[in-house]
N, C-alpha and C positions, 0 to 999 in steps of 0.2 A: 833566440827569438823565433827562427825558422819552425822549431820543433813546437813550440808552444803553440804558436799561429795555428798547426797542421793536427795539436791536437783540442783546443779551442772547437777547430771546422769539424772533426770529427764526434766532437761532444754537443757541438750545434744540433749533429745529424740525429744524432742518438733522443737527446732530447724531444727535437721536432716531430719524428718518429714516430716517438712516445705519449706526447702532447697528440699524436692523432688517433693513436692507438684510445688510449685516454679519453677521448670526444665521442670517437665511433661509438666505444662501450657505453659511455652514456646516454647517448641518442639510440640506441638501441634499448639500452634499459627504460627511459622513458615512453619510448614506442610500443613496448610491450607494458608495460604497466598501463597505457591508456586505453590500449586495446583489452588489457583482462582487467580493465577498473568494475566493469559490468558484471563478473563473475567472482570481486571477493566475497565471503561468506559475511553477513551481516548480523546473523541471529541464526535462531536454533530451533523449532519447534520440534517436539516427539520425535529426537533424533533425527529430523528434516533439514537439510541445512539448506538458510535462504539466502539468496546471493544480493548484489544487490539491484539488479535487473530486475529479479520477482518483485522485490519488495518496491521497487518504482512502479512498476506493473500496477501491484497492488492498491499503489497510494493511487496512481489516474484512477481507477476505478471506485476506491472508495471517495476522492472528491467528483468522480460525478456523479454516483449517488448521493451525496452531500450538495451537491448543487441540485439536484433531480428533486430532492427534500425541501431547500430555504429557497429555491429560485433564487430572485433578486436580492434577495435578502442574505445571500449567501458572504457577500464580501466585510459585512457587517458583523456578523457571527465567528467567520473564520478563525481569525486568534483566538476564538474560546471554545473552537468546536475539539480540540487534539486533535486533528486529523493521523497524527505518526502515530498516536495512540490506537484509534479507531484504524488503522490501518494492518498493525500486529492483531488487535482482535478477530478483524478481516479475514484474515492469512489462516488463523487459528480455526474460526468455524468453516473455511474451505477445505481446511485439511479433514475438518472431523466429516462436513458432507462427503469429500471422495470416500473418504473411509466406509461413511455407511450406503456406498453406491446410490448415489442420490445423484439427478442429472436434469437436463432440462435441454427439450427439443427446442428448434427453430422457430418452430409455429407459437411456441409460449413467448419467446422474445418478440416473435413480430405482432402475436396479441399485444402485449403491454407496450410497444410503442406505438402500435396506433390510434392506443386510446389516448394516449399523452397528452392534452391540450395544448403543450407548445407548440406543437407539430401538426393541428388542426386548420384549416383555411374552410369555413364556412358547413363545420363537423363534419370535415372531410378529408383525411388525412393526405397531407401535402408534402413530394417528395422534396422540392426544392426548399422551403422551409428548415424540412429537415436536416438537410445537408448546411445549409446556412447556419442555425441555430446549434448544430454539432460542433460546427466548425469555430465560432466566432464567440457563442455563451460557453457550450464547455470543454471547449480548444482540445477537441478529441478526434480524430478520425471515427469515419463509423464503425468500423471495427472494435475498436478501441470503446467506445460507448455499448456497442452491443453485447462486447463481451459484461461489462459494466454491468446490462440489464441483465444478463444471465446469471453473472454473481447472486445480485440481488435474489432474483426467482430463488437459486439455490441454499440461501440460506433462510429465506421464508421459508422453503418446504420444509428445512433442517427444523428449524423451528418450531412450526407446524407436527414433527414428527415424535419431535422431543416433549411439547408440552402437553398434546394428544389428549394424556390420559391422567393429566391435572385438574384434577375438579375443585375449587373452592368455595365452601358454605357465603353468604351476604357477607358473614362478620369474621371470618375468620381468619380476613387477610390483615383487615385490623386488629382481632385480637393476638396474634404472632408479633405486629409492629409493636403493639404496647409492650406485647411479653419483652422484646428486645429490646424497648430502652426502657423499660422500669428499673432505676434505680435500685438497689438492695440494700435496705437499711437494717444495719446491724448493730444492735445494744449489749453493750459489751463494759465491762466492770474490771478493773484492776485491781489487782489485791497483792500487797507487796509482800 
């Protein structure tokens, strides 16, 4: 019984040990997975890989463009706007502006939000407004909103750069739409 008891205590020791060893490593592995949750890869563009940091990034910015668009009307639409959709899209023509070195100074951000009518107190742009209205309509630091505004600029000009030298006749955009869904009726005979 002596012996048993003494190896019992020692099989106690070994266990407990072990059960800490066991705990540590886990606590550890959770610590670091939440610490690198922001850095797993999410998606893929042109070989780009997006983590999921950018792609949060992405989405504040495309809902406050999206807010910046519906105003008030924005929490009414939301379920039907995609946002995670329109937010990959997002991602996609930023890549293609860096790519065609397309950028946008300070002075064009702080144009476009001083026209902004949210942000007006008597057409006069108002800094406190601003900062309130950031903070509270579209729960963004200003930062975070500005860079938002500069998104948007940049793929206006993308836009802008790309459609340039599209020119369309009155009827031509219609005659293209009918082309694409006219029907093709095909008469056709079997002969056995």
């Amino acid at each position: 019984p002596g012996a048993a008891a003494a190896i019992d205590a020692g099989d106690r020791q070994i266990i407990t040990f072990l059960a800490i060893i066991i705990t540590a490593a886990i606590v550890v592995a959770i610590l670091f997975q939440s610490n690198h949750s922001d850095y797993r890869i999410v998606g893929q563009i042109f070989n780009t890989k997006i983590t999921a940091q950018e792609y949060t990034e992405a989405f504040k910015r495309v809902r406050a463009a999206t807010v910046n668009q519906y105003g008030q009307m924005m929490s009414r639409f939301e379920p039907l706007l995609e946002l995670e959709k329109k937010t990959w899209d997002h991602l996609i023509l930023m890549y293609e502006a860096h790519r065609q070195g397309i950028s946008v100074d300070n002075t064009a951000i702080i144009e476009q939000i001083a026209k902004n009518p949210l942000f007006l107190e008597n057409d006069t742009f108002d800094q406190t407004k601003y900062k309130y209205v950031i903070k509270n309509f579209f729960e963004l630091t200003p930062h975070d909103y500005e860079n938002s505004i500069r998104d948007t600029i940049m793929i206006e000009r993308l836009t802008e750069k790309i459609t340039q030298d599209v020119i369309l006749k009155p009827n031509e955009g219609i005659q293209e739409y009918k082309h694409r869904k006219e029907k093709l009726k095909l008469t056709y005979c079997f002969i056995p």
